[in-house]
MARBA-3410 file (N, C-alpha, C, O; in Angstrom, 1 decimal):
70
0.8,-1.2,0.0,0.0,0.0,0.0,0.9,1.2,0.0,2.0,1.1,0.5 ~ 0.6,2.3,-0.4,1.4,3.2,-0.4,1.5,4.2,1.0,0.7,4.4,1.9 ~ 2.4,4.7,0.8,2.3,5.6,2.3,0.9,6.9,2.2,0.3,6.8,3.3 ~ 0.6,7.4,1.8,-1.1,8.1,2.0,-1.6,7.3,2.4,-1.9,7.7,3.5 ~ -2.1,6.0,2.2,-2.9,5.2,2.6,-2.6,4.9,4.4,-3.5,4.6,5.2
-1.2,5.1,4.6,-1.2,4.8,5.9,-1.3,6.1,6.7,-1.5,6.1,7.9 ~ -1.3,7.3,6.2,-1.4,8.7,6.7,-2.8,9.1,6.7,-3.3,10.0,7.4 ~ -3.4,8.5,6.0,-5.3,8.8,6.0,-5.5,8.1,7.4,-6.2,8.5,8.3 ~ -4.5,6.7,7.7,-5.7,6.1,8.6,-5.5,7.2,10.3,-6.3,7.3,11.2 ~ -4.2,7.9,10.1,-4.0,9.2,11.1,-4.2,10.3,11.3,-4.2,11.0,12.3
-4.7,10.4,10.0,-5.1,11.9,9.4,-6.0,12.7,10.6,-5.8,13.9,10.6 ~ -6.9,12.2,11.4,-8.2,12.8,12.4,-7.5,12.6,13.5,-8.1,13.3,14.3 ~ -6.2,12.0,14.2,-5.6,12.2,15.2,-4.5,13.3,15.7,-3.8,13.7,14.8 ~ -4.5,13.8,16.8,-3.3,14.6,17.1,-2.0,14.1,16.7,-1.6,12.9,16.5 ~ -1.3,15.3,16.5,0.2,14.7,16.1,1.1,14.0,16.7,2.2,13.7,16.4
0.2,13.9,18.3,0.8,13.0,19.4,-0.3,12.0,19.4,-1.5,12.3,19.6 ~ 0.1,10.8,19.3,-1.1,9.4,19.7,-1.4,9.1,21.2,-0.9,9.9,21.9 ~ -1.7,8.8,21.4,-1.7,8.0,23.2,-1.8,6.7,22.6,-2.0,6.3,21.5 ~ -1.6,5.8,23.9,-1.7,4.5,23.6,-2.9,3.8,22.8,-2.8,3.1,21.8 ~ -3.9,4.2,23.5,-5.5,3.9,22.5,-5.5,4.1,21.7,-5.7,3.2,20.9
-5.4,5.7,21.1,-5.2,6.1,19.9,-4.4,4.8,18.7,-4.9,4.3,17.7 ~ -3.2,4.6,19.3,-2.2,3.3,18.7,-3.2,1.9,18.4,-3.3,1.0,17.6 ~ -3.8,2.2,19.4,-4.3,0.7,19.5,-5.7,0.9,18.2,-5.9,0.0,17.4 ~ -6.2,1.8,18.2,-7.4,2.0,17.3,-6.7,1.7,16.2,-7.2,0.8,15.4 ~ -5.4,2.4,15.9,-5.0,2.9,14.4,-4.3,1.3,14.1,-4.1,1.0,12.9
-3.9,0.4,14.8,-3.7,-1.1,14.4,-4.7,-1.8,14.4,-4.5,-3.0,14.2 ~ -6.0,-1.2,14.7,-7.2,-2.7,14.4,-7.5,-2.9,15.4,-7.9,-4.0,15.6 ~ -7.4,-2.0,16.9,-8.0,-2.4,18.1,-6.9,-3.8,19.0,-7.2,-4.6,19.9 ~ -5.6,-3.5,18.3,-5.0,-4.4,19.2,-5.2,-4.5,20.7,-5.7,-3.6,21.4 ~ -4.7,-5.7,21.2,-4.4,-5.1,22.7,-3.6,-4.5,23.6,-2.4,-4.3,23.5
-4.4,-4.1,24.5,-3.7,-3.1,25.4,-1.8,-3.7,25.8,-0.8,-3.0,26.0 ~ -1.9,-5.0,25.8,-0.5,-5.4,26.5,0.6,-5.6,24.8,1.8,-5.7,24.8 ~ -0.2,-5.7,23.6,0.4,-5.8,22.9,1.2,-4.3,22.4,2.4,-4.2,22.2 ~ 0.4,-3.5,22.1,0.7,-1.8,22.4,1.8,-1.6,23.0,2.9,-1.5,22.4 ~ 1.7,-1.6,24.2,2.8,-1.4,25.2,4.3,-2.7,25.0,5.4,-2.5,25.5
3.8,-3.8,24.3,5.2,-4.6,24.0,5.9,-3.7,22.9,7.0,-3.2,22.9 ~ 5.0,-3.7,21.8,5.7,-2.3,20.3,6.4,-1.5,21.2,7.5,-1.8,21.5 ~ 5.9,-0.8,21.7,6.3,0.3,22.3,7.4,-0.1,23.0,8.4,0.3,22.4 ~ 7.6,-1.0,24.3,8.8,-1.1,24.9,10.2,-2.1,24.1,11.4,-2.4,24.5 ~ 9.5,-2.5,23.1,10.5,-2.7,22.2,11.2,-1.8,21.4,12.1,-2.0,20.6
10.7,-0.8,21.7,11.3,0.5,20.3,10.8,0.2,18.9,11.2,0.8,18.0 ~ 9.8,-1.0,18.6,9.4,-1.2,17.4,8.5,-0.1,16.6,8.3,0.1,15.4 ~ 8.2,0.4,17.4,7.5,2.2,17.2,8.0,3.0,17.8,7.9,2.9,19.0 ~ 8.5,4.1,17.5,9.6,5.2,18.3,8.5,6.3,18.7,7.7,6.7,17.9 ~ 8.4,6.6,19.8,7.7,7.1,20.8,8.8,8.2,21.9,10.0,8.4,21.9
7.8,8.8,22.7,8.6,9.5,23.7,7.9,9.2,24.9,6.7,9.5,24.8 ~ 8.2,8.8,26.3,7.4,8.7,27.7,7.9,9.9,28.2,9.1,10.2,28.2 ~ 6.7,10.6,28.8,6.4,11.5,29.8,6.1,11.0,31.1,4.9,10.9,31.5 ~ 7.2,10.6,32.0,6.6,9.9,33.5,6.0,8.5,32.9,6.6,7.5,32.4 ~ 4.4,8.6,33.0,4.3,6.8,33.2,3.0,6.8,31.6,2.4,5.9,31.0
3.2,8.6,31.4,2.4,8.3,29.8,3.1,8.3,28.7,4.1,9.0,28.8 ~ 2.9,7.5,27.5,3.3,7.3,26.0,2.5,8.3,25.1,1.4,8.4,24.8 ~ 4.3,9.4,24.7,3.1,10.0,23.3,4.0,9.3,22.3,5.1,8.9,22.6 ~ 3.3,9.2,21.2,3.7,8.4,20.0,3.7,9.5,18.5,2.5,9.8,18.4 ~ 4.3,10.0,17.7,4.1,10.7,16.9,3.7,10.1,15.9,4.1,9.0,15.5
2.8,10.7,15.4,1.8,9.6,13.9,2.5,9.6,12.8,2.0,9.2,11.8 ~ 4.1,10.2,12.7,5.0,9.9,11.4,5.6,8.2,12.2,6.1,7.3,11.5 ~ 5.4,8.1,13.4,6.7,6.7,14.2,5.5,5.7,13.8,5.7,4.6,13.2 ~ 4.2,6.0,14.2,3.5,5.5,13.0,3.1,4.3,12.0,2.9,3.1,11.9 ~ 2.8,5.8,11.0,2.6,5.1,9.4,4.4,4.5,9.1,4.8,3.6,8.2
5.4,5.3,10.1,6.4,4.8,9.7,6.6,2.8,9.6,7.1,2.1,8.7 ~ 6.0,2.6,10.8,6.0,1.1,11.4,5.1,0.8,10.3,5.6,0.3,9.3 ~ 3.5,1.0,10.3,2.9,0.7,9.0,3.6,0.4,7.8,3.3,-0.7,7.4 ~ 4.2,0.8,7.3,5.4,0.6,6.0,6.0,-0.1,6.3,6.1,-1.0,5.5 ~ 6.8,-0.4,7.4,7.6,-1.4,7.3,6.9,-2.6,7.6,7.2,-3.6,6.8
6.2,-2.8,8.3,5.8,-4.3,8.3,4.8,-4.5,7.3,4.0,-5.4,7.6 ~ 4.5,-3.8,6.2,3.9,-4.4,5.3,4.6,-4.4,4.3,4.2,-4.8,3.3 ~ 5.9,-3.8,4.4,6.8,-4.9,3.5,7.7,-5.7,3.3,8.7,-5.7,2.5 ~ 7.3,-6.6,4.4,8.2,-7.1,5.5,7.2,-8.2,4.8,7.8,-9.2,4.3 ~ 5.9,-8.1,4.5,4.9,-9.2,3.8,3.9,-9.8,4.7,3.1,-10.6,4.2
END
């Protein structure tokens, strides 16, 4: 898919995600799965104390790579 395609699905969010947000924009994953991306650096993020902002380029960025990864 091309990258617009992954920027539409962000397009209505702040330029900072929260966790939920993350979790909507993958399909409603779960909460413990979110937080494994996340503490793996597989999505590049910034923590503030004990909350996650996530920037919606770190993203569609992840979106692109694992879809073509296959």
């Amino acid at each position: 898919m091309s990258p617009s395609y992954y920027e539409s699905l962000v397009e209505n969010y702040s330029d900072l995600l929260t966790v939920d947000d993350l979790r909507k924009v993958l399909g409603n994953i779960g909460k413990n799965k979110a937080y494994e991306l996340l503490k793996s650096n597989a999505i590049q993020h910034v923590r503030i104390g004990r909350k996650y902002k996530i920037p919606k380029k770190a993203v569609v960025d992840y979106l692109i790579l694992i879809d073509s990864k296959g």
